[in-house]
N, C-alpha and C positions, 0 to 999 in steps of 0.2 A: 504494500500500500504506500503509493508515495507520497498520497495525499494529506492533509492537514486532520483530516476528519477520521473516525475510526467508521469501519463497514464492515456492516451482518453479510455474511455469506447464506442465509437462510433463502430459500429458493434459488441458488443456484446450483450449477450440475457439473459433472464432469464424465466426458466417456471418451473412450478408444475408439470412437465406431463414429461418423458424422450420419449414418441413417437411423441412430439410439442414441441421439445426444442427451437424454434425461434419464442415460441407465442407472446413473449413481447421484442421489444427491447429498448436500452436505448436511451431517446433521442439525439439526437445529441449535440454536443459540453459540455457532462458531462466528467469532469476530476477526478482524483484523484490523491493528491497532495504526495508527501514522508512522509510517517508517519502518514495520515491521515485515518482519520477510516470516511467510507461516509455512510451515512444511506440512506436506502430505504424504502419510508413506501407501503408495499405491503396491500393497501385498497381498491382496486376495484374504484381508484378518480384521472384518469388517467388526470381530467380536472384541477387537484391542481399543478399538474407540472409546476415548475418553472425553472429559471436556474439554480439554485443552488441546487433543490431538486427533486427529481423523486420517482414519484406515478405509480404506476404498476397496472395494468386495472385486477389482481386477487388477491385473498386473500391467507395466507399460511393455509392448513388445520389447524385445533385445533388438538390437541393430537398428532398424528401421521400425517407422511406427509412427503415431499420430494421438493428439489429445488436445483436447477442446473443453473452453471454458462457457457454457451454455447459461440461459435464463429464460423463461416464458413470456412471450409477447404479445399481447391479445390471441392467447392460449394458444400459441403455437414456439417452437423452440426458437433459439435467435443464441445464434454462437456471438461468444462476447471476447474472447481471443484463442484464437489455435497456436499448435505447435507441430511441426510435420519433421521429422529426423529423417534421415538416411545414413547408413554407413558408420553407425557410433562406435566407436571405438570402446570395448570393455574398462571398467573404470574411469569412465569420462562424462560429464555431465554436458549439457546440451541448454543456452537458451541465449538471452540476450544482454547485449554490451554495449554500453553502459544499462543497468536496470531499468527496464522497463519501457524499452524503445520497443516499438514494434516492427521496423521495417527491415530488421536484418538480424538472424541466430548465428552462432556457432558454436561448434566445439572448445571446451573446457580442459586444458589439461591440471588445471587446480579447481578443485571441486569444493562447492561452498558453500554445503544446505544451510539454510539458515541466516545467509549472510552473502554481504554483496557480491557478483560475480565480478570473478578476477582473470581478467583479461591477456594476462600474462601468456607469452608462448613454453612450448615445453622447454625444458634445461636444452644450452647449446650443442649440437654436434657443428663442434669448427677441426679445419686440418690445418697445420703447419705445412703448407702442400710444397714449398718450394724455398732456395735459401741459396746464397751467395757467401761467403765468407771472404771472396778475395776479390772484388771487382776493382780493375786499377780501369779498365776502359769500354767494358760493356754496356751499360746502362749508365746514364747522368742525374744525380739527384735534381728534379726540376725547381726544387729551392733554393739551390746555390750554384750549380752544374759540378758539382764536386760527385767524382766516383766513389761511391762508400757502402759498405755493407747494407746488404735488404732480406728479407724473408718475404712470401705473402702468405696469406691465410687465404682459406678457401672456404665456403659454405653449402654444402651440400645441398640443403633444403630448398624447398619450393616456394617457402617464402625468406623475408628480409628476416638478418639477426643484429638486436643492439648489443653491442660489446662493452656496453658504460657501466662502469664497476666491475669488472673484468680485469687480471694482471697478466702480463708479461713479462719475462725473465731470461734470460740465459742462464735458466737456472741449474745448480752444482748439487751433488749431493756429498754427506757426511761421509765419515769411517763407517757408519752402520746402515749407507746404504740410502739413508733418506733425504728427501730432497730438500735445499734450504732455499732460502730469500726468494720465494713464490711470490713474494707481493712487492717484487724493485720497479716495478711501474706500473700506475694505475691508468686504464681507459678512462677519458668523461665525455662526458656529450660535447665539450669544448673544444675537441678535436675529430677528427675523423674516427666514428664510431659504430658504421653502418656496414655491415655486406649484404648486397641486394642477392635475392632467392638465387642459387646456383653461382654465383660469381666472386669476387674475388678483393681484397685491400692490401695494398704493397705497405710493407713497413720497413720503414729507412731507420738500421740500426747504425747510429753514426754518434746520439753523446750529444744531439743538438735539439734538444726538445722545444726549445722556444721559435722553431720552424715551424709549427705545428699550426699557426696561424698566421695568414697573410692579410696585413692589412684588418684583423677583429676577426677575420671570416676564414673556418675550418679550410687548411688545405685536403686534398682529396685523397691524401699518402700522410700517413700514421709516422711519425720521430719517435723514438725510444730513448729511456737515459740509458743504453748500452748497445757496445760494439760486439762481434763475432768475433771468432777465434778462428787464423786460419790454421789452426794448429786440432783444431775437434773439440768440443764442450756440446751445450744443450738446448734448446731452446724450448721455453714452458708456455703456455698459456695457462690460467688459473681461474678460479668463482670465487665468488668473495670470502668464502670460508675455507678457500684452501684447496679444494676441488680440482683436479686436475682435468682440465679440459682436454688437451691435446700438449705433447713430448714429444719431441725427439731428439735422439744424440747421434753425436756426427763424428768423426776421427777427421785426418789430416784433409784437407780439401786443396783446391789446385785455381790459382788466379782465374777469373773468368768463366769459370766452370759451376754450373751452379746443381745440387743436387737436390732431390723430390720423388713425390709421390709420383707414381703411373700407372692405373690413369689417377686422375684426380682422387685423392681423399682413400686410394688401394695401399696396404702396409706394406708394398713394396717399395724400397727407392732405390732410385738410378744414377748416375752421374748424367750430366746432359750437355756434352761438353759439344753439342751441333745445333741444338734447339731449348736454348734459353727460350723463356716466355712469361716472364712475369707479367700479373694483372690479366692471365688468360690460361686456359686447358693447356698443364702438358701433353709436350709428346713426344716422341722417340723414332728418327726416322727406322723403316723398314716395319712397323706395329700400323694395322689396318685401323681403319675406322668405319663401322658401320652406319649405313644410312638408316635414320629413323622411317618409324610405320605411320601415315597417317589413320586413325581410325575409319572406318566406312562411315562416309554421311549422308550419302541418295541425293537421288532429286526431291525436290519441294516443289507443294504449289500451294499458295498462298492468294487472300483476296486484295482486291486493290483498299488501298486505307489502310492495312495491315500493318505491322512490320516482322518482318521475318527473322530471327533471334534465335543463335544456338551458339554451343559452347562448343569449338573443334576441340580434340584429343590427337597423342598419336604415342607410342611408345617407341624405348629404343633400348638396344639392347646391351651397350658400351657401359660397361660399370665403375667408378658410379656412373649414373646419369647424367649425362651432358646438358649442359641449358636448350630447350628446343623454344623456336622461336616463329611463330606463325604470320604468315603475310598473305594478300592476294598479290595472283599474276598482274602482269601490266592490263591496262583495257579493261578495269571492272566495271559495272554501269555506275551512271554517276549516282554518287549518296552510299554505298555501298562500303562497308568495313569492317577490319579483324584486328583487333591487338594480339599483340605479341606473346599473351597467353591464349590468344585460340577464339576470343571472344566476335562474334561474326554477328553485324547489324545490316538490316536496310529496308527504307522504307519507297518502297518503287512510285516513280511519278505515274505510271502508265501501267496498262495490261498489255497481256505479250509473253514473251520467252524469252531468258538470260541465261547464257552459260557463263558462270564464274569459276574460277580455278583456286581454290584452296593450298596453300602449301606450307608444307613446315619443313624448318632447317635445324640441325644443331651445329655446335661451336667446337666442330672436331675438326683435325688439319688433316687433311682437307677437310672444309664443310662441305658433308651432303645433307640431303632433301629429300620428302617426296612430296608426292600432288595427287588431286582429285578433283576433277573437273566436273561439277553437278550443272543442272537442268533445276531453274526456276520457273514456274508458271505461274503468272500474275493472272487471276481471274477475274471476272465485273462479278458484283455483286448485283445479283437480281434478287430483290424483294417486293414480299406485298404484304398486306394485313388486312382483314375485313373481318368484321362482324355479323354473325351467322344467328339468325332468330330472336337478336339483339339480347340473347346471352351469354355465347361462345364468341373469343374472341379467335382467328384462324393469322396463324403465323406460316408464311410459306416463303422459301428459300431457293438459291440456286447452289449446287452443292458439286464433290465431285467422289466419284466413287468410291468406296474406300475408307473416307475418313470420318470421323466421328464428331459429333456436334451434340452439344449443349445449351440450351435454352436455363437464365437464370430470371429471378424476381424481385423486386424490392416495391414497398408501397410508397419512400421516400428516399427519393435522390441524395438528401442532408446526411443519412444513416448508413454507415460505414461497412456493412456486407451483404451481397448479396445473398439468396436462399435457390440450391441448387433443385430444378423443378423435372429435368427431362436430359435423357444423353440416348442416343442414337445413332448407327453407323446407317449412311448411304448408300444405298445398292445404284442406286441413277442419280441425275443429273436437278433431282428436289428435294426437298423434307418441307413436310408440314407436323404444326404442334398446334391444339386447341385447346384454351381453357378458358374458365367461366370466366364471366365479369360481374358476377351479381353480390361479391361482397368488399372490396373497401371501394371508396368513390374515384381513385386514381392507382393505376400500377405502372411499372418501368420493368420490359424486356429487354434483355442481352441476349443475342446469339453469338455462340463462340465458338472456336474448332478443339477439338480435345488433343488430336494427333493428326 
């Protein structure tokens, strides 16, 4: 409740099912107080219910699954917020960030019944992926053009990682083996503190930390207060408690030559004494690189007014996983577009026929690619509507084979969902739906396509 006021839960409901939204209601005189977060344990142990606490006579699916917050509204049901999961992860809780937004959930890997959701990502997986020890002339630090030791780190994941409160070390260990001075340099947000999903931050180990900002504003490459050894020691990354993130140690190393992981973030390392590549994928010549898979996406046909909206995919099989990065071909129609994670819009000025070409690329040397050329069909929307005996109102459509259509309701436009009335697949080229008109004085129809 975020509200100022306290509110009865008395007549409302909760169910797993949106065609039995008033299978479970709450029982009588449960409150929820201003600013309190009230738990439900939905275990099928409807007899543990107390005053204070309320057990729901079903369970929530595992994995995937759905649960709706219901009330009655001129005696019919009226969902007052849902939640629709997919894919949960065991031990992970599911909803929204910051409390109590409605327009966007996710995944939890800190779980926090009772209490506000914490938005945090899981603990970091970073690699120490690559490292220099001797550069007199291969790389230029672009802060001063001075040659000097570097490392990069690398990020595995799919999304970004903040590295602020995080240590760095060329860190040593004692007689007995353990590691000391984990914490000889601290990350802040006042330097370079970001790796974006899959990619990569060079750190110039050079003893010149007040680099670290040009001019107030983060350079893009990380200063350390420590040098490398070309002689072999360690290099640490750390969590604020000591945690070792990512280690490695190194022996004698050779001017110019820098050693690393291959491929990226693999516990194997190489010398790389032909294909330096800081701030990017090793690699090794004569080591292949396979081209990624786009997933299949078909042709579509969509109506005019529409917009047509999907999420590309593709896998690959180069471990770890190389950043894949999605575009269209040249020549797409105009208005038409993908981001670079796959995300594909367009809202057609016209009806017609479009062939777009899909493609995705990863950041392997060489990059390859692949592609899928779909078939869009922009359709006219033919519609009518009349009323039949001046009780049925008759709803009829132009459709296309195949796909499946939904007609929704609402008595007011102002009122935030609509009430799902009819779903349908097309055998031909119409759909009609009829329903009364003889009880509120005004309604609002939607027709939609389901697939």
């Amino acid at each position: 409740n975020s509200g100022t006021n306290s509110v009865s839960l008395d007549g409302l409901y909760l169910s797993t099912n949106y065609t039995s939204l008033t299978s479970w209601a709450f029982p009588t005189g449960h409150v929820v107080n201003p600013g309190q977060f009230l738990v439900v344990f939905c275990d099928s142990e409807p007899g543990e219910t107390t005053s204070n606490e309320a057990h729901t006579d079903f369970r929530l699916a595992a994995i995937s699954g759905s649960i709706a917050l219901s009330r009655l509204f001129t005696n019919a049901p009226q969902v007052m917020d849902y939640v629709n999961y997919a894919g949960l992860h065991v031990d992970r809780s599911y909803g929204s960030y910051p409390d109590g937004q409605p327009f966007d959930r996710q995944e939890f890997f800190y779980v926090t019944p009772g209490g506000t959701n914490d938005g945090r990502a899981a603990p970091l997986t970073v690699f120490i992926n690559e490292w220099m020890a001797g550069n007199t002339s291969t790389l230029a630090d672009p802060a001063d053009g001075n040659f000097e030791d570097w490392f990069e780190l690398y990020n595995p994941a799919t999304h970004a990682v903040d590295l602020a409160g995080y240590y760095l070390s060329d860190s040593s260990t004692n007689a007995a083996g353990v590691v000391t001075n984990k914490f000889q340099f601290l990350i802040t947000t006042n330097m370079a503190h970001l790796i974006p999903a899959q990619g990569y931050l060079l750190v110039w180990a050079d003893n010149e930390t007040g680099q670290n900002l040009s001019a107030g504003v983060p350079r893009p490459d990380l200063h350390v207060s420590f040098a490398l050894s070309l002689g072999g020691e360690a290099i640490g990354l750390f969590a604020a408690d000591g945690m070792p993130i990512d280690r490695v140690t190194f022996g004698p190393q050779t001017n110019n030559v820098s050693r690393g992981r291959f491929p990226d973030g693999a516990p194997d390392l190489y010398f790389m004494p032909t294909s330096v590549s800081p701030r990017a994928a090793n690699y090794l010549p004569g080591f292949s690189n396979a081209a990624p898979v786009l997933t299949s996406i078909g042709n579509k046909a969509i109506y005019m007014g529409q917009t047509l909206a999907f999420t590309a995919t593709a896998t690959d099989s180069d471990l770890p996983a190389q950043a894949l990065t999605f575009s269209l071909d040249p020549t797409p129609p105009a208005g038409a577009s993908i981001s670079g994670a796959g995300a594909f819009s367009w809202t057609p000025a016209g009806v017609g026929a479009s062939t777009i070409t899909i493609r995705v690329s990863d950041n392997g040397v060489p990059a390859k690619s692949d592609f899928e050329s779909i078939l869009v069909e922009v359709l006219a929307l033919d519609f009518t509507s009349s009323v039949r005996n001046g009780n049925n109102l008759e709803l009829t459509w132009g459709t296309r084979a195949g796909k499946s259509y939904a007609v929704d309701y609402k008595a007011d436009l102002n009122t935030e969902n609509w009430t799902a009335l009819w779903t349908n697949t097309a055998t031909g080229n119409s759909l009609s739906f009829t329903n009364g008109t003889t009880a509120p004085p005004q309604g609002f129809f939607r027709i939609r396509t389901v697939q």
